[in-house]
N, C-alpha and C positions, 0 to 999 in steps of 0.2 A: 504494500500500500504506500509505505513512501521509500523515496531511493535515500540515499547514503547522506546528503547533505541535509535532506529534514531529519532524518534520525537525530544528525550530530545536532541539529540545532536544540531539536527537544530534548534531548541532553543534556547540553548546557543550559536550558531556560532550569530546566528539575534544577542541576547543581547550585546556578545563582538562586533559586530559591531556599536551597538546602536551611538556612539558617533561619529561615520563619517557617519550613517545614517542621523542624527540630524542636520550637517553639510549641507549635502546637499539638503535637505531639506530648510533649510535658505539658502542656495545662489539663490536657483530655486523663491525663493519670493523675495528676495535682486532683482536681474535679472530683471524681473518683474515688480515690484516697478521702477526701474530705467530704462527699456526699450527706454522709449520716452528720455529721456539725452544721453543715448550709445545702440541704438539698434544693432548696432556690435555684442558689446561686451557682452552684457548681450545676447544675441542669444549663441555666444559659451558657457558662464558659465551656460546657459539651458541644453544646449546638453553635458557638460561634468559632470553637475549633474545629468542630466538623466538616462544617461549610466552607470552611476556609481553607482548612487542608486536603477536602475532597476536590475545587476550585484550583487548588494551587497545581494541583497533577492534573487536572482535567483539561487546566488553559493552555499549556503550550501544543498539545493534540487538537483542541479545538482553532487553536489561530492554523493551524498549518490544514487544519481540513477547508477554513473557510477560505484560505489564500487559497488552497487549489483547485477548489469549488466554483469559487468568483475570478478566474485568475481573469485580468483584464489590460484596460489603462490603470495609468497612475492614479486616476480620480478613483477608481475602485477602491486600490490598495489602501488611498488614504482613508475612505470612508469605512473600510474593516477595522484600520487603525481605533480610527476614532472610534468606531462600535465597540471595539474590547476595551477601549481607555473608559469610556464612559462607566460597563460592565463591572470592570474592576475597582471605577472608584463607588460605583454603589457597593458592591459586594464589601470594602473595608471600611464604608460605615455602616451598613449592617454590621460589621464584626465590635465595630468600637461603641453601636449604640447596646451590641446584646453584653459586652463587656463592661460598660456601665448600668445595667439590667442587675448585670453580677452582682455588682459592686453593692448596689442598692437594694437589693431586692432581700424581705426577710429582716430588714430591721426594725427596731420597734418605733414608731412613731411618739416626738415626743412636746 
């Protein structure tokens, strides 16, 4: 499905992710671990490392399906651009608004 130069691309987009893969990866056990103390809160930091880290492996397969899908002029490629840049920045305030979810959620009101 793809030749030798998207491979290596997605690749590298995984490895430059690697450090907020790693990330969330530890919160999803952090979470977990501390479920029964803040089951709230550790329920959203699941679900925004979820979504985050299932996103994070999913985007560099899905830019290279839609580059080769819509392959075209330049006005294409930029308005792909812009469609994942868009994608990505809602997807990392869903992550920041469900990690402040977290944060707050479960406290006593005073």
């Amino acid at each position: 499905m793809f030749d030798s130069a998207t491979s290596s691309y997605i690749v590298q987009q995984l490895v430059t992710e690697l450090p907020f893969i790693l990330v969330c990866i530890g919160g999803i056990v952090v979470a977990v671990t501390l479920w029964r103390r803040a089951p709230s809160s550790s329920l959203y930091v699941v679900v925004a490392c979820a979504l985050t880290l299932m996103l994070l492996v999913l985007h560099p397969f899905a830019w290279q399906v839609a580059r080769h899908t819509f392959e075209g002029t330049a006005l294409t490629a930029r308005s792909i651009n812009i469609a994942f840049a868009v994608f990505w920045s809602i997807e990392r305030g869903i992550f920041v608004a469900l990690m402040l979810l977290a944060v707050y959620s479960g406290r006593p009101r005073s």
